[in-house]
C-alpha positions, 0 to 999 in steps of 0.5 A: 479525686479519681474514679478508684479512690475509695469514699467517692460518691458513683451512685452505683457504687461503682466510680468506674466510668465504664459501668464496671468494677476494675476486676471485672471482665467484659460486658456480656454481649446479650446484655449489650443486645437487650439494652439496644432492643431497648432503647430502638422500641423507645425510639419507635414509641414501644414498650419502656422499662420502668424502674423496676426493671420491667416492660409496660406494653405500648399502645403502638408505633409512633406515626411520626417516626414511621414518616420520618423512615418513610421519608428518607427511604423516599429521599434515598430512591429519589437520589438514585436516579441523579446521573452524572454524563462525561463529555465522552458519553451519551445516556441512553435513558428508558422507562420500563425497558423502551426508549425515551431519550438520550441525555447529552454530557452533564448532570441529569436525573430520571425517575428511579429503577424501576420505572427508568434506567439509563446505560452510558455508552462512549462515543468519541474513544476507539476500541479495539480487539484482535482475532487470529484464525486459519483460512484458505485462499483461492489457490487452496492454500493455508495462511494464519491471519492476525488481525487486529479491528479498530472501531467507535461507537457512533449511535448510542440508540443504535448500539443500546438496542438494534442488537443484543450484542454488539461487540460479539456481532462485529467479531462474527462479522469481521471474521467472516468478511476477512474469510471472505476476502481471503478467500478471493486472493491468491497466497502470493497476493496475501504475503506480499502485495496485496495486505493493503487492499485485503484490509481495505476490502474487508474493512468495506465489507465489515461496515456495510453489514454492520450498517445493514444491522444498524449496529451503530459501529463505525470502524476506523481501520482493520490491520493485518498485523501477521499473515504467515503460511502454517508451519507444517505446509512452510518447506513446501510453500517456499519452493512453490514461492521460489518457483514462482520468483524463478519464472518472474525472474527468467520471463523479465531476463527473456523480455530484456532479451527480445528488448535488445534483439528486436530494435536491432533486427528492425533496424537492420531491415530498415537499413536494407529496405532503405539501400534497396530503395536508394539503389533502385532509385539510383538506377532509375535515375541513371536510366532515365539520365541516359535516356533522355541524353539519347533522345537529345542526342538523337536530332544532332545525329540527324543533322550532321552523322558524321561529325556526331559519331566521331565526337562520340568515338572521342568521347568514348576513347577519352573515357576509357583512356583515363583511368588506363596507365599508358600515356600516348604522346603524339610527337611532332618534330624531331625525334627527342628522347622523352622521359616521364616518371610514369610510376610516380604520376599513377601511383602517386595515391599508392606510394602516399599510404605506403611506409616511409622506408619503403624506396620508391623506383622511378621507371623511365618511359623512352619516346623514340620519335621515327618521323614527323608524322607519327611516334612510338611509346615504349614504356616498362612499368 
């Protein structure tokens, strides 16, 4: 039978399973609220309905219901103290503010707040943050620095507690070191070579004060990522660049210049050194020769003078006769007509470089014999 079919026995006259007649609307709110008051003072053994409708006033709360909430809130605050570790990570527990220890990856408990609290830090990822600031370099010249700072925490204990703020401290620091740095080196040095060495010096810098601190940072590397001159001031640091390449420029081409003159100016001084050296020994050399035939000379004179000074005479005229172009003949006999072609024998070198078309003239010499005793030479050259 359903529940909207008449004659049905609901005890409340009512076969509508939710308390209330099809017509009706929803159950009023108070209503709901009273029958939940109810019910929970029953629970905590406080007054009951009776029958009738009322309340009979209850002699207390019930001792074992009063346990029983104790004992679940007891259960709950213990649970709050069960942490769990990642492998990554270090806790750094504390008990009422001081340190007690650092618990190592895994699950672990301590007593609950507000006697212990822990604090996780990662110590195996990099972090990383990237600062841009203006500055001025040795020559007093703005550059626009973006750089960019890569760390890691190495010292939980260290990071939990030396320093109220770690990550602000590396910021200062790192910003002041590379003012620093900046400001030793010269603009040129900044936009081109030098970056490597700046973040070399700075990342040096930045650690030794954050070790100073006892921070607990370690940093993996610093990078310049942008170094550029503002753009106000750029027209002007260009020429200033130029100029400064020009004067590079012009040094390196007189540098070649003097490489190229020098060795040759060297070398042609050594030549002459070297010729004047060879001719001095060679006049030495003919001078002492000379003397030395003199004074080998000079004890056969004494001997015999006069055969001495007539071989010399010979000697003499042989020599000067030999690169002269008259031929002297000593005829003896009858009076023979000769002819030698004089031209031919000493020009012989002359006519060898000429052209071939050129006719070469054989000029006779006539040796005319007048006695037996001596001759005449006559010769046209």
């Amino acid at each position: 039978m359903a529940w909207n079919e008449p004659g049905g026995n609901n005890s409340s006259g009512n076969r509508n399973p939710w308390g209330q007649r099809p017509n009706q609307g929803p159950p009023d709110l108070d209503e709901v609220l009273r029958n939940f008051r109810k019910k929970l003072s029953a629970a905590f053994g406080g007054g009951s309905s009776n029958k009738s409708g009322g309340s009979t006033a209850s002699s207390g709360p019930s001792g074992a219901g009063v346990g029983l909430i104790v004992a679940v809130l007891a259960v709950l605050w213990f649970a709050t103290g069960v942490y769990q570790v990642d492998e990554a990570e270090r806790a750094v527990v504390t008990r009422f503010g001081e340190y007690v220890r650092t618990a190592q990856p895994g699950v672990g408990w301590h007593l609950p707040w507000p006697i212990e609290a822990r604090q996780l830090v990662n110590i195996s990822s990099i972090d990383s943050f990237s600062d841009q600031t203006r500055m001025l370099t040795s020559d007093e010249n703005l550059v626009d620095i973006d750089m960019e700072v890569q760390f890691r925490r190495t010292d939980p204990v260290a990071y939990a507690f030396n320093v109220r703020d770690p990550d602000a401290t590396l910021r200062e620091v790192s910003e002041s070191a590379i003012r620093e740095a900046i400001g030793r080196s010269r603009l040129d040095s900044v936009l081109e070579s030098g970056r490597q060495e700046i973040a070399a010096n700075t990342k040096e810098l930045v650690q030794k004060t954050l070790d100073s601190y006892k921070v607990g940072l370690e940093i993996t590397s610093i990078n310049l990522k942008d170094v550029k001159v503002p753009e106000q001031v750029a027209p002007s640091q260009q020429d200033a660049i130029k100029a400064r390449e020009d004067k590079v420029r012009y040094s390196l081409e007189a540098q070649a210049y003097a490489n190229d003159i020098l060795p040759k100016a060297q070398g042609s001084a050594g030549r002459l050194i070297q010729d004047a050296e060879a001719y001095k020994a060679q006049k030495v050399a003919n001078a002492t020769g000379e003397s030395e035939r003199f004074m080998k000379l000079l004890p056969e004179y004494q001997r015999s003078p006069q055969v001495t000074r007539e071989r010399l005479y010979l000697e003499t005229v042989e020599s000067v006769y030999a690169s002269s172009k008259k031929v002297l003949i000593d005829t003896k006999g009858n009076g023979n007509m000769i002819y030698l072609p004089l031209d031919k024998l000493v020009d012989q070198s002359r006519s060898d470089s000429a052209s071939g078309s050129a006719t070469t003239v054989t000029r006779p010499i006539v040796v005319e014999s007048s006695s037996a005793q001596d001759g005449r030479v006559r010769g046209i050259r």
